[in-house]
N, C-alpha and C positions, 0 to 999 in steps of 0.2 A: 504494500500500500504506500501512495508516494506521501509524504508530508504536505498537507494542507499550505495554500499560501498564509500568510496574515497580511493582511491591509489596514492603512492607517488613512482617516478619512480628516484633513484641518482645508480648512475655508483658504482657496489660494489666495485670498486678502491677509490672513497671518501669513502664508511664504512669501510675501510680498510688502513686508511690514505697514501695510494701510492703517493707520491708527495709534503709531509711534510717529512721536513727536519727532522724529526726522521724515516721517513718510512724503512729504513735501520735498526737500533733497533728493530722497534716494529716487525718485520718480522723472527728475529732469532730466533732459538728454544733452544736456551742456556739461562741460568741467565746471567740476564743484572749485569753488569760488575759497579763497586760502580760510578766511573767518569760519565757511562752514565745512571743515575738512573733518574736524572731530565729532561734530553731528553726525554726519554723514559715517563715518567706522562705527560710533555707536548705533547706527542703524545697520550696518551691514552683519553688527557682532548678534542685534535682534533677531535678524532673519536666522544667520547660523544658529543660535539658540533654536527655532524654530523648525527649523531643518533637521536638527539633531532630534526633536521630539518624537514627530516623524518617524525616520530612520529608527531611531530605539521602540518606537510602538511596531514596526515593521520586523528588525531582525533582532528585540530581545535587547541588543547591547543597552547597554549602560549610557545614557545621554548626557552624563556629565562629562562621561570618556571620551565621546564624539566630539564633542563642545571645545573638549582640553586638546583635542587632536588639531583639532581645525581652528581656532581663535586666535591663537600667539601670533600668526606673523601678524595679523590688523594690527595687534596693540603692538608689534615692534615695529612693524612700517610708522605709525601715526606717531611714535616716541622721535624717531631720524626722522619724520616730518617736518615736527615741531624745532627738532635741532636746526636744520635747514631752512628757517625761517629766518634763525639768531646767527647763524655761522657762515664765518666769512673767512677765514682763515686759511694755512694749510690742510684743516682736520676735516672739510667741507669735502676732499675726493672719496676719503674713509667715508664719509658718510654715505654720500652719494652712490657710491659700491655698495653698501649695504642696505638703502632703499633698494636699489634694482636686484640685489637679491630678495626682500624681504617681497616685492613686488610681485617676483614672480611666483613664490610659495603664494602670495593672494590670490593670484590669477587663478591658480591651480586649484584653492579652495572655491572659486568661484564655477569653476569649469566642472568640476566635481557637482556642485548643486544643480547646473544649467542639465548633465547627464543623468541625474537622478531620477527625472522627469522625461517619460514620452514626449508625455501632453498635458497643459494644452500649451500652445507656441509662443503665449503672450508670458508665463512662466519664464521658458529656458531664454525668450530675448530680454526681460527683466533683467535677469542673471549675468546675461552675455554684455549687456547694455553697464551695468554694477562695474564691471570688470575693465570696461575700454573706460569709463571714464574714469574709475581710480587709475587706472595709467595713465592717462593723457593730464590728471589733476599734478601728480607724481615729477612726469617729465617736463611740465612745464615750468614747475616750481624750480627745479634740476637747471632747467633753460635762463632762469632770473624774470621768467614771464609771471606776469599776474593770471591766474585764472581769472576770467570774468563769465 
């Protein structure tokens, strides 16, 4: 007898964090703008919370574990964010090397969420959409350009 599926039913308005006080940021399709960059993480750490609930209602795991898997590079990218705002020195390329690592461990938690999902399509370009513009806010910052 094979093992039954389990299915986990949440309103794509929580994968999609509608109703957190970033959901205004996370929804625009411009670069997030330097003042709301940390809005904007803490809405993306929302969704992942959310995602992980999910996932742990679906395969059993532990949704703290998922949470702790997937969470660190935001708050490490958003910490050499905020350095990169202040630094101007020599310590500015160190940094810079390690935003585009921490970037791209984001990317990856994002691409991760965007494949979790068949459907429906307005979901994974949510996700996909999340992802190009924390790079594009990222590298522009990198560039001495203003988001706007």
């Amino acid at each position: 007898m094979k093992p039954s599926k389990r299915y986990s039913f949440m309103p794509i308005s929580d994968l999609m964090g509608y109703g957190h006080p970033s959901s205004v940021i996370l929804h625009k399709k411009e670069n997030v703008p330097q003042d709301d960059f940390p809005l904007f993480i803490e809405g993306i750490n929302h969704i992942i919370h959310k995602w992980a609930e999910q996932v742990s209602n679906v395969t059993g795991a532990e949704a703290m574990i998922i949470i702790k898997d997937n969470i660190e590079p935001f708050y490490l990218l958003s910490d050499v964010y905020e350095e990169l705002l202040i630094q101007d020195d020599e310590n500015v390329f160190d940094l810079r090397k390690r935003a585009l690592m921490y970037l791209s461990h984001c990317k990856s938690v994002l691409d991760k969420l965007e494949m979790s999902y068949k459907r429906p399509q307005m979901l994974k370009d949510f996700y996909i959409n999340l992802g190009e513009r924390l790079k594009q806010s990222v590298i522009f910052l990198m560039e001495g350009d203003e988001c706007l």
